[in-house]
FIGUMAR-229182 format. One record per residue (C-alpha): residue number from 1; residue in one letter; x negated, y negated, z. Coordinates in pm, 1 decimal, padded with zeros to 6 digits. Layout:
% residues N
ATOM num residuo        X        Y        Z
ATOM NUM       a        X        Y        Z
...
This chain:
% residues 320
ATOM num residuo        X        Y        Z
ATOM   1       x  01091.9 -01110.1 -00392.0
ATOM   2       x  00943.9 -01438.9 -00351.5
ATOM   3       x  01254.6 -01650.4 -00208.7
ATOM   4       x  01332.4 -02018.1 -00056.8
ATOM   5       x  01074.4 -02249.8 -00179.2
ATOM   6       x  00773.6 -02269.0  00017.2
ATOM   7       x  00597.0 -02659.7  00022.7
ATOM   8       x  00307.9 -02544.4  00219.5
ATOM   9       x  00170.8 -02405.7 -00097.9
ATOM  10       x  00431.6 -02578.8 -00340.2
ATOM  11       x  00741.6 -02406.5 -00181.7
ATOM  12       x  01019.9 -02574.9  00045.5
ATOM  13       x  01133.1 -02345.7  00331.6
ATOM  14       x  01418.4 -02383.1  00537.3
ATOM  15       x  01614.0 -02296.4  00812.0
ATOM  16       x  01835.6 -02116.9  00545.2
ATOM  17       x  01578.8 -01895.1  00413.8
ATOM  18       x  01681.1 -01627.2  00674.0
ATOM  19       x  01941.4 -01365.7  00551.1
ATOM  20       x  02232.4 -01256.6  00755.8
ATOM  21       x  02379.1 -01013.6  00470.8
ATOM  22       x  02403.4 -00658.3  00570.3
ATOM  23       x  02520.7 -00327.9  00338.7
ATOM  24       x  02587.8 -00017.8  00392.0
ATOM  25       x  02277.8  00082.2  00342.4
ATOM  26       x  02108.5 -00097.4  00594.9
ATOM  27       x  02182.7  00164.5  00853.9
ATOM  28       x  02021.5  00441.2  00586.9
ATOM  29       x  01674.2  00472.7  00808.9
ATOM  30       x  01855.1  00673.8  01106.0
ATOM  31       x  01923.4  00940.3  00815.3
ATOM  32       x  01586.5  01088.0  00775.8
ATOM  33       x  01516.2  01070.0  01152.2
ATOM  34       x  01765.8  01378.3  01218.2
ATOM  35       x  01626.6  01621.4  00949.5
ATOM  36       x  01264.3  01538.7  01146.6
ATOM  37       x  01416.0  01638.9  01471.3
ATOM  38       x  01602.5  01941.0  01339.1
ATOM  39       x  01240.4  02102.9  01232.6
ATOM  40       x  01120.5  02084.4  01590.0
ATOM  41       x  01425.7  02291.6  01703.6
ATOM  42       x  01377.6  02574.3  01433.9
ATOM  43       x  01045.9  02541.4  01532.3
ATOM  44       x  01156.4  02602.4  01890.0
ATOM  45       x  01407.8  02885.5  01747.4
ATOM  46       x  01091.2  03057.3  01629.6
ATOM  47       x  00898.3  03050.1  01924.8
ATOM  48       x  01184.5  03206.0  02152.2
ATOM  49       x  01165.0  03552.4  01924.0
ATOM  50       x  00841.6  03677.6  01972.2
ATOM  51       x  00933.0  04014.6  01878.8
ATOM  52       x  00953.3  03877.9  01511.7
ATOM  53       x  00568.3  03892.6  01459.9
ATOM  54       x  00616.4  04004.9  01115.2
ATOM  55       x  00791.5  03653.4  01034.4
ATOM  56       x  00401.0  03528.9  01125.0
ATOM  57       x  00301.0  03630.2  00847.0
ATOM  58       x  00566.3  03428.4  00627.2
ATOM  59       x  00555.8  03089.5  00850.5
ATOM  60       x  00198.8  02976.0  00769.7
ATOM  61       x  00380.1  03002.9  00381.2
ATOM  62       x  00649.2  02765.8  00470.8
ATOM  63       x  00405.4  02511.7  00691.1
ATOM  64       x  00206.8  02523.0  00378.5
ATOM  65       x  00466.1  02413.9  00170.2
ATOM  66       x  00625.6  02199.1  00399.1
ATOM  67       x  00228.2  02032.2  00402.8
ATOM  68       x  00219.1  01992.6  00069.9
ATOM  69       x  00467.6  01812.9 -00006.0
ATOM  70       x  00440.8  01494.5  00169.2
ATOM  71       x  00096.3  01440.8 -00038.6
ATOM  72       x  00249.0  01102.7 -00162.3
ATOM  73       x -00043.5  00986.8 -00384.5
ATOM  74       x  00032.8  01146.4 -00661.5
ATOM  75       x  00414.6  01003.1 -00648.6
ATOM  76       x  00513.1  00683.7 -00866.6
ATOM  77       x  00825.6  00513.3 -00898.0
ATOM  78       x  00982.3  00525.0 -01264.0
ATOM  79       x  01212.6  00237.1 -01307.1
ATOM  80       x  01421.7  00236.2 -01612.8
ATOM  81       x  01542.5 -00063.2 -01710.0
ATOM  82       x  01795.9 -00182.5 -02026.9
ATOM  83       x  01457.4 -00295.1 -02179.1
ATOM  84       x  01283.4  00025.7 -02159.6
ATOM  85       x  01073.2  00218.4 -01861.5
ATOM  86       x  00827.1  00154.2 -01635.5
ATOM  87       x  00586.5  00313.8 -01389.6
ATOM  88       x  00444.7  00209.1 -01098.0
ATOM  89       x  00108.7  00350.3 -00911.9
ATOM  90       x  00167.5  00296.7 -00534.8
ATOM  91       x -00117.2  00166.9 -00305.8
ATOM  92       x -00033.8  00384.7 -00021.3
ATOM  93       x -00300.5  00324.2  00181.1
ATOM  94       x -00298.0 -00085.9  00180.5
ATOM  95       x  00033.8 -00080.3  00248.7
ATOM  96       x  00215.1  00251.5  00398.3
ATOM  97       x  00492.4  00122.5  00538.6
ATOM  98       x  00611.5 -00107.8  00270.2
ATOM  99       x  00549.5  00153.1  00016.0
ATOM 100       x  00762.2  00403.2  00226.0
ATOM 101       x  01046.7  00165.7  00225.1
ATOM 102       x  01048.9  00098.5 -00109.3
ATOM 103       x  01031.7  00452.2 -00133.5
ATOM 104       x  01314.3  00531.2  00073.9
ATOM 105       x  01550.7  00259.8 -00048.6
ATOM 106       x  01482.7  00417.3 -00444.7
ATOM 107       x  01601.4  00748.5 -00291.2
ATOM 108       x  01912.5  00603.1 -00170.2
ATOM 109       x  01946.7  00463.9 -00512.2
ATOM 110       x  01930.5  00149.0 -00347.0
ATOM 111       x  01808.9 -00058.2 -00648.5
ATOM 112       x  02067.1  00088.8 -00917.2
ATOM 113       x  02255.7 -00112.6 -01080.0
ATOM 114       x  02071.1 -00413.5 -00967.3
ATOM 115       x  01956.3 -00684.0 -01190.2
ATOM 116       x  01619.5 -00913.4 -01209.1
ATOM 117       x  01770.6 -01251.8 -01108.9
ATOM 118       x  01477.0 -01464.0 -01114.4
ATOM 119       x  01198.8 -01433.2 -01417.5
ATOM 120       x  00977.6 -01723.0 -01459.2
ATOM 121       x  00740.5 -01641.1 -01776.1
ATOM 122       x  00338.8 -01613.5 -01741.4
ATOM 123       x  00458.9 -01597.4 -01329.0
ATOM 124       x  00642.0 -01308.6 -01224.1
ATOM 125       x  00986.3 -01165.2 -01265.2
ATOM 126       x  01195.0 -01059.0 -00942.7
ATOM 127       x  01469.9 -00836.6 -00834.9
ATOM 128       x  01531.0 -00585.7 -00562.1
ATOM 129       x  01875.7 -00812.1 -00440.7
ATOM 130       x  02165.3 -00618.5 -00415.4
ATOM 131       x  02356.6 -00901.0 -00498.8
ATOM 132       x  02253.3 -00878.7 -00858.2
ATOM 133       x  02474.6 -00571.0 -00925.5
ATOM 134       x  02716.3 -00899.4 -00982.2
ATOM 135       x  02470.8 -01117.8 -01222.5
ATOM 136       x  02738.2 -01411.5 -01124.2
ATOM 137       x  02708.3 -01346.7 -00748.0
ATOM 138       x  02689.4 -01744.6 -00675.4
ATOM 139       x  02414.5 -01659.0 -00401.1
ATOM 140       x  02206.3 -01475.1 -00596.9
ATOM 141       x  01856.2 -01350.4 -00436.5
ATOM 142       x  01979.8 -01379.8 -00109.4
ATOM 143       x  02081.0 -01029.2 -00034.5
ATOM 144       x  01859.9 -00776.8  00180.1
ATOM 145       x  01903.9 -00394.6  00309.5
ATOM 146       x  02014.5 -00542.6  00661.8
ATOM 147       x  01656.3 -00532.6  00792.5
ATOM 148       x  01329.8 -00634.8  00791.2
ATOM 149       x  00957.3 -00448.0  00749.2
ATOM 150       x  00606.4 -00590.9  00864.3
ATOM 151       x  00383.4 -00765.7  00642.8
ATOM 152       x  00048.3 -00563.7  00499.8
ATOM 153       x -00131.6 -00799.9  00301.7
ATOM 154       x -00437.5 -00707.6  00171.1
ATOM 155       x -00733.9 -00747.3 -00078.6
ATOM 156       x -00524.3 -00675.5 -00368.2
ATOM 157       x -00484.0 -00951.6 -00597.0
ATOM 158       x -00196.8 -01080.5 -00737.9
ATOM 159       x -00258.9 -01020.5 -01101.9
ATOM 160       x -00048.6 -00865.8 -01432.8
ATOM 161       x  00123.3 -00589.4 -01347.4
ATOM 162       x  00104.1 -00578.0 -00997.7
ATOM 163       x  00419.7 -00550.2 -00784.8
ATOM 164       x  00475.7 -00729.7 -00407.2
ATOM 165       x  00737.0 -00787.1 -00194.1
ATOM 166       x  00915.6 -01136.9 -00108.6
ATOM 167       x  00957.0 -01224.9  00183.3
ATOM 168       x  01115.3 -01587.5  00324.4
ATOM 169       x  00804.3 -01741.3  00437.4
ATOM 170       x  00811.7 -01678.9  00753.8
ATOM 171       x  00618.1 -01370.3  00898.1
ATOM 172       x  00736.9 -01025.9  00861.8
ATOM 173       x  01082.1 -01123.6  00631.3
ATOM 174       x  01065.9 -00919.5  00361.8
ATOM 175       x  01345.8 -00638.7  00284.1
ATOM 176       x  01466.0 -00515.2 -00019.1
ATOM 177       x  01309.1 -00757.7 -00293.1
ATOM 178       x  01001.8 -00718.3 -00533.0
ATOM 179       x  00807.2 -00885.3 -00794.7
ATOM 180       x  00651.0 -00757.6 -01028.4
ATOM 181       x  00354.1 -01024.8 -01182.1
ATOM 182       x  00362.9 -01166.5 -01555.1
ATOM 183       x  00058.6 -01385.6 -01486.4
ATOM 184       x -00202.6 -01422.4 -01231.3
ATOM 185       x -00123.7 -01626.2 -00918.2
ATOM 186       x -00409.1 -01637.8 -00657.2
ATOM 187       x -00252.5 -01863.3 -00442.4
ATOM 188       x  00012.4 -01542.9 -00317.3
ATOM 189       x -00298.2 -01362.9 -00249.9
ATOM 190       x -00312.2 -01248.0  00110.1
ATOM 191       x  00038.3 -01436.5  00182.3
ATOM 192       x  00270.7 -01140.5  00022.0
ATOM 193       x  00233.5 -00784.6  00079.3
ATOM 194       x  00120.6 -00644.3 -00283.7
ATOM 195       x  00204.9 -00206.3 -00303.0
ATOM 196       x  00103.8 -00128.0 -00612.7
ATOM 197       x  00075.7 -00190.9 -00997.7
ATOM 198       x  00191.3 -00042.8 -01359.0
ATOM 199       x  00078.2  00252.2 -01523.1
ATOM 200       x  00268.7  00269.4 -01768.8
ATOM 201       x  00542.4  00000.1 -01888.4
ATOM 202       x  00377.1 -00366.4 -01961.2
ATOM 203       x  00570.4 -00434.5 -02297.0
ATOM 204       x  00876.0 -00385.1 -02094.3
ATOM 205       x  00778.7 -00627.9 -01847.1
ATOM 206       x  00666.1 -00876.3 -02115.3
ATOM 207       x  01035.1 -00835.0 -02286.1
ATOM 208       x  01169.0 -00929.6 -01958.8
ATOM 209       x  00947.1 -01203.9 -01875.3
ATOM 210       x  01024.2 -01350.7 -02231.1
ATOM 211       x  01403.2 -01350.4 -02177.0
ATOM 212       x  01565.3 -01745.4 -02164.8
ATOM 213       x  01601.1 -01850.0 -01838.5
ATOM 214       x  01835.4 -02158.0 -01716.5
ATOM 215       x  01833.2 -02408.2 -01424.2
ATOM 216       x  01831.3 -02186.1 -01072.2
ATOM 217       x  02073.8 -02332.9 -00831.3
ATOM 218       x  01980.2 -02123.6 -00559.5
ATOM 219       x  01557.0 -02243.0 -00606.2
ATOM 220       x  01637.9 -02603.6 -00624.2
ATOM 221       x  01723.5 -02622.9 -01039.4
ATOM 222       x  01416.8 -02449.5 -01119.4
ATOM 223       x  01401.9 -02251.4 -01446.9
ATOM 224       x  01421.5 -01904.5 -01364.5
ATOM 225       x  01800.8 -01791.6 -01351.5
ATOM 226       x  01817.8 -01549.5 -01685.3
ATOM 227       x  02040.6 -01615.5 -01930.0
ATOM 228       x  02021.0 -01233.3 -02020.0
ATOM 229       x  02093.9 -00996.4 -01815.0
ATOM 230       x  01832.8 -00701.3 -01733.6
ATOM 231       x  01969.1 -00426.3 -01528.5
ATOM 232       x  01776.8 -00148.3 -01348.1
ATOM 233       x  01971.6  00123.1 -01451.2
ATOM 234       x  01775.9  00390.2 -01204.3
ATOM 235       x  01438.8  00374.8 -00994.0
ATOM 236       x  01307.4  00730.2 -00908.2
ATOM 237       x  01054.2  00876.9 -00730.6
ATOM 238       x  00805.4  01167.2 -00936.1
ATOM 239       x  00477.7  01337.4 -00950.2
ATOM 240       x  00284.8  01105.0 -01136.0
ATOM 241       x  00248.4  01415.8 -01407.5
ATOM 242       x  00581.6  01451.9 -01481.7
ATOM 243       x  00617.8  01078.0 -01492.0
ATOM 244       x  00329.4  01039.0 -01750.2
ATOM 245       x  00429.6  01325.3 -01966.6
ATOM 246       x  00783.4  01180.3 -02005.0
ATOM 247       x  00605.4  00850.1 -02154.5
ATOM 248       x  00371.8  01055.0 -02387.2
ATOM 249       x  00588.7  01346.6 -02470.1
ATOM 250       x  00747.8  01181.6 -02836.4
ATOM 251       x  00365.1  01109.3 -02966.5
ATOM 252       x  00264.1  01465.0 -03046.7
ATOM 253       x  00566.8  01499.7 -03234.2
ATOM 254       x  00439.3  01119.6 -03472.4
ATOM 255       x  00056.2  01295.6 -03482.7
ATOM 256       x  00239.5  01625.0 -03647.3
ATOM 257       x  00404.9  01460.8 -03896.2
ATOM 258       x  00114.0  01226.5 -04054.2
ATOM 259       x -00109.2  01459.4 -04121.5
ATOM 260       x  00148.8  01737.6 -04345.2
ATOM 261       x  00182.1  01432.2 -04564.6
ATOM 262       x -00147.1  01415.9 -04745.1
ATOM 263       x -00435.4  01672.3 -04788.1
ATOM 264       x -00822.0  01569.3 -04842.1
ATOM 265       x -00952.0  01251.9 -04715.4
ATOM 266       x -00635.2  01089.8 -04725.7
ATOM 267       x -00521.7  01366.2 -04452.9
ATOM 268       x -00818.0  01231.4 -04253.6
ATOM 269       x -00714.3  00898.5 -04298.6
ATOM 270       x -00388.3  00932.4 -04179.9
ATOM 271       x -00493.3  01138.3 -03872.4
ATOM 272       x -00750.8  00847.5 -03826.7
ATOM 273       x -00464.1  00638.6 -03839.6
ATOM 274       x -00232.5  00792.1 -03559.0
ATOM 275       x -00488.9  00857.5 -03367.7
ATOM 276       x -00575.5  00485.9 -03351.5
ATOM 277       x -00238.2  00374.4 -03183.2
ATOM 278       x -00296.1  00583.1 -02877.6
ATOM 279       x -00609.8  00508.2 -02840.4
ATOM 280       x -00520.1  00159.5 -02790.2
ATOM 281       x -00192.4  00193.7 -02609.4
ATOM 282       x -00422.3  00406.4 -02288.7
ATOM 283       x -00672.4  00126.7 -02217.6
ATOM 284       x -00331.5 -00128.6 -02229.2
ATOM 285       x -00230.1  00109.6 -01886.2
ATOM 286       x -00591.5  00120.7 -01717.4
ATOM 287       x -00588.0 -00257.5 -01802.3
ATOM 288       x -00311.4 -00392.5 -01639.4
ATOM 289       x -00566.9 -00532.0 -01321.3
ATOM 290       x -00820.7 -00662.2 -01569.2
ATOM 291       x -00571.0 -00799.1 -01797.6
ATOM 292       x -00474.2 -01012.0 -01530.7
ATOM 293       x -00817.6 -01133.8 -01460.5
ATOM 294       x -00876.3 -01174.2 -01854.4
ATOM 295       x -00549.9 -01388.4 -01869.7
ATOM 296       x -00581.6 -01504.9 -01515.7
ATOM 297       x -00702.0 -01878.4 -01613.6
ATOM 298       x -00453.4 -01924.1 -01906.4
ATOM 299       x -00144.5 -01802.5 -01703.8
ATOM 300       x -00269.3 -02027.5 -01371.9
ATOM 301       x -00260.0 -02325.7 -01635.1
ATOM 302       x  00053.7 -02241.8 -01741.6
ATOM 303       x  00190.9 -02218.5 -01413.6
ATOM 304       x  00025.5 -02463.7 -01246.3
ATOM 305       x  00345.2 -02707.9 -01245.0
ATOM 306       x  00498.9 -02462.5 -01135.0
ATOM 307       x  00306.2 -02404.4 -00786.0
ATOM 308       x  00515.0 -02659.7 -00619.1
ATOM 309       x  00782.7 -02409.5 -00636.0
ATOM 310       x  00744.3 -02070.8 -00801.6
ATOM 311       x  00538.8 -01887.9 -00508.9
ATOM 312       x  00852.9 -01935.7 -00274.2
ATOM 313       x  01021.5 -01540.1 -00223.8
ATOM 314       x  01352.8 -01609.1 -00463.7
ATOM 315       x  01576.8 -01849.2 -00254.9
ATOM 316       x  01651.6 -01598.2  00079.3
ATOM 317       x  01670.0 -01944.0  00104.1
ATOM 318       x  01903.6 -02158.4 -00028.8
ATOM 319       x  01870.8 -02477.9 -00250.8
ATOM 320       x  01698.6 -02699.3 -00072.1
């Protein structure tokens, strides 16, 4: 979400930058408070029959269950887009609170409907703005759940694949709005809270990078307002399993095929040849961090006229 152009780094900030826009949604966190608080008083409910004992025997089953389930690891988020899907491995532990927001928002189906109003190629491409459900919302990237969450920056670097949060430049302004990176850009490291990276999904985000972008009246006329609209038609929360097996589950059906079409060698060959494909498309998951550092010099040339004003979290500012 990087917004209002910072100059301290190559982005303009200004008094602006701060958001006053509210939704509906905004007053979501109070929600899961209750069902906490309810537990406690079945809890309570419990304790006041003792003659129950027998129940014992079925509670440590439900505390079990109810343990078990918050092991948030293994959950991604799966965000399909009208340019295909993509996954995204959280980094729970760098950044707990941020990815718990992001979290809860995606629950509340927050981010449906929303577009990615800012994409500057080899840089990053941002959305999270629930202003973009109206791609000609004149104050586009601007728009925020009606709070603000606490920065966690950390070692992580800002490299391919990775997604952050923008914020306004000012300590602890971030909200609603994310970026995920196209290129590598150092000079956000440690100044915007990165939560995690793809798994699963980089041709997707290269389609989107690559879309044509016009002048961006809300960044100061910068290139990055697209002139094609990508929507996020649905970000949800999975077991990474599930999520992973949906992006694999048509191959087996391609390896089938191949091989009832020739006997022999040329069987072989064939199976050789499907076999090849995947093979190739796993390491492009594993390597989304090292792609970055691989491209990271080409993409930091690319973008280095861009530093006076790309690094900015997308206009919660205004034009300058």
């Amino acid at each position: 979400m990087l917004h209002a152009p910072v100059r301290t780094l190559g982005l303009a900030i200004t008094a602006a930058c701060l958001l006053t826009v509210s939704t509906a949604r905004a007053d979501d966190p109070p929600a899961t408070t209750p069902a906490k608080e309810a537990a406690p008083k079945a809890a309570t409910a419990k304790e006041a029959t003792p003659k129950a004992a027998p129940a014992k025997g079925t509670a440590p089953k439900e505390a079990a269950v109810k343990e078990a389930a918050p092991k948030t690891a293994d959950e991604v988020a799966v965000l399909e887009t009208t340019k295909g899907r993509m996954v995204i491995e959280f980094w729970d532990k760098d950044a707990p609170q941020t990815v718990a927001n992001f979290k809860k928002l995606a629950r509340q189906g927050y981010f449906d409907g929303t577009g990615f109003h800012r994409i500057i190629k080899n840089f990053m491409v941002q959305g999270g703005d629930p202003k973009s459900k109206n791609p000609k919302a004149p104050d586009l990237g601007t728009g925020d759940p009606g709070y603000k969450i606490k920065d966690e920056f950390n070692s992580h670097k800002h490299v391919p694949g990775v997604i952050s949060m923008a914020n306004s430049g000012t300590p602890n302004s971030a909200g609603s709005q994310f970026f995920l990176m196209h290129g590598a850009a150092p000079f956000l490291d440690g100044k915007y809270t990165a939560f995690g990276h793809l798994i699963d999904g980089m041709t997707v985000l290269n389609d989107i990078a690559n879309t044509p972008v016009g002048p961006n009246p809300m960044m100061g006329g910068e290139q990055s307002k697209p002139l094609e609209w990508t929507t996020l038609k649905s970000v949800k929360i999975m077991a990474r399993t599930a999520a992973l097996a949906k992006a694999t589950g048509a191959a087996p059906v391609a390896k089938a095929k191949l091989p009832a079409a020739g006997t022999g060698m040329s069987a072989m060959n064939k199976k050789a040849a499907a076999a090849k494909p995947e093979k190739a498309a796993a390491p492009a998951k594993a390597a989304e961090s090292k792609e970055g550092e691989k491209t990271g010099e080409a993409a930091e040339t690319a973008k280095s006229s861009e530093k006076e004003t790309a690094p900015a979290d997308s206009a919660q500012g205004k034009t300058q």
